[in-house]
DRENDO-1510 file (C-alpha; in Angstrom, 1 decimal, always signed):
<recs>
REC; n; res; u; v; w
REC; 1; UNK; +30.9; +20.6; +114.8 .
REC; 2; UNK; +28.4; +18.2; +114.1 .
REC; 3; UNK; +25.4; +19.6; +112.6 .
REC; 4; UNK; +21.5; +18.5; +114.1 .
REC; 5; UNK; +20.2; +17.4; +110.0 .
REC; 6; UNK; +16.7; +17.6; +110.3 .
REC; 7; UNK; +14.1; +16.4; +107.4 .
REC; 8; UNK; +11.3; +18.7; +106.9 .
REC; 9; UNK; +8.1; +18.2; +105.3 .
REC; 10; UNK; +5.4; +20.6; +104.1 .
REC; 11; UNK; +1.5; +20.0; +104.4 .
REC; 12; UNK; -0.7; +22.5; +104.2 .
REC; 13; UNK; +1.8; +25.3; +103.8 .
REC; 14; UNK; +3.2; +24.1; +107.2 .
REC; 15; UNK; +6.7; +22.7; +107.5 .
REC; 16; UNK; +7.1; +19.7; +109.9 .
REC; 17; UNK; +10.1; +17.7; +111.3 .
REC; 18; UNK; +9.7; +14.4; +110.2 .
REC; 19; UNK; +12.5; +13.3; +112.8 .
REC; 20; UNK; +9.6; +14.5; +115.5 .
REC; 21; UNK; +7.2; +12.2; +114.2 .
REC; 22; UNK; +5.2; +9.4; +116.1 .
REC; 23; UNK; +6.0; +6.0; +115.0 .
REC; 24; UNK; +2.7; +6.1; +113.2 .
REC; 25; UNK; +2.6; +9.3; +111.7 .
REC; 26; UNK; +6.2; +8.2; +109.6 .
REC; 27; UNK; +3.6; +4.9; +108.7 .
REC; 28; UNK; +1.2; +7.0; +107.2 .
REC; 29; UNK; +3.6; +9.2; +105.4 .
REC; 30; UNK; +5.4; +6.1; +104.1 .
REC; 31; UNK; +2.1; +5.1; +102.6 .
REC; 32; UNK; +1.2; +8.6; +101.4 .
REC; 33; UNK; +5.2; +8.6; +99.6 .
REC; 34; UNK; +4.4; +5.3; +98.1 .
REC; 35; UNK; +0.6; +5.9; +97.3 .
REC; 36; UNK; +2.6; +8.7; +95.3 .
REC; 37; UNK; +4.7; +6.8; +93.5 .
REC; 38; UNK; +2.3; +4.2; +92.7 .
REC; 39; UNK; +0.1; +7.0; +90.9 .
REC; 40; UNK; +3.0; +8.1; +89.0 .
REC; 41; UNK; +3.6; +4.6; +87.7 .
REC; 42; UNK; -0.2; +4.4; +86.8 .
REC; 43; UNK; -0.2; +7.3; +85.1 .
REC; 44; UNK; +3.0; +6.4; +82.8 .
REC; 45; UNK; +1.1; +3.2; +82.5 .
REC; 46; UNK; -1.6; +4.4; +81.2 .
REC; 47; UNK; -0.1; +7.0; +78.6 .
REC; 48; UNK; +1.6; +3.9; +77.1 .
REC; 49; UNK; -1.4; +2.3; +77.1 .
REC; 50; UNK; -3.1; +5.6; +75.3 .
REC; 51; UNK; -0.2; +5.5; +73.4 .
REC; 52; UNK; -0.5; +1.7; +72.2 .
REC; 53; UNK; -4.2; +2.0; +71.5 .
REC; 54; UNK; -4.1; +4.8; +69.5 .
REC; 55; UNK; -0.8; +3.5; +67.4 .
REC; 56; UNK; -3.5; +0.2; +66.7 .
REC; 57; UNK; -6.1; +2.3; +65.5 .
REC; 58; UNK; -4.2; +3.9; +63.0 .
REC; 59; UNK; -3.0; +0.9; +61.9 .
REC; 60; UNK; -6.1; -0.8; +61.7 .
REC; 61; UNK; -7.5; +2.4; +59.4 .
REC; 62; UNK; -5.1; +2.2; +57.3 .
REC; 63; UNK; -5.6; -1.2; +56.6 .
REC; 64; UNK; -8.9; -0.7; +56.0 .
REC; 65; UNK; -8.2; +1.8; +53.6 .
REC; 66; UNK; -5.7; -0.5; +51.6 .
REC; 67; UNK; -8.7; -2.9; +51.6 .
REC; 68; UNK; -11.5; -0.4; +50.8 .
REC; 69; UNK; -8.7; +0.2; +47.7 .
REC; 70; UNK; -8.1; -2.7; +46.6 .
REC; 71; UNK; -11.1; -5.3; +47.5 .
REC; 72; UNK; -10.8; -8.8; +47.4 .
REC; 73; UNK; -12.5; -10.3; +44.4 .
REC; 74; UNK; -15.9; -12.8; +45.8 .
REC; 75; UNK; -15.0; -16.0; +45.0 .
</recs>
């Protein structure tokens, strides 16, 4: 009663058996998953990067403001 569980992939709008790859085509799909992955983590990187620099800048105008208001007096 044991059923055959096979993996399949798509490329190219063609499905594949990952249990029939070569030994080196599973390599090169584990890079392509992780390549992947690292992307995604790039790219969440970066928004909170985006994220951080543009929280700065409005910080820094709006202390420039305050200081455009209120100058310190020249000594």
């Amino acid at each position: 009663m044991g059923k055959n569980k096979k993996t399949p992939i798509t490329i190219d709008d063609k499905e594949y058996d990952i249990e029939s790859f070569k030994d080196e085509q599973k390599r090169m799909l584990n890079h392509i998953v992780d390549l992947d992955r690292k992307m995604e983590s790039s790219e969440f990187n970066l928004e909170q990067l985006r994220f951080g620099r543009e929280s700065f800048l409005t910080q820094l105008k709006k202390s420039l403001e305050t200081t455009e208001k209120y100058p310190k007096e020249a000594n």
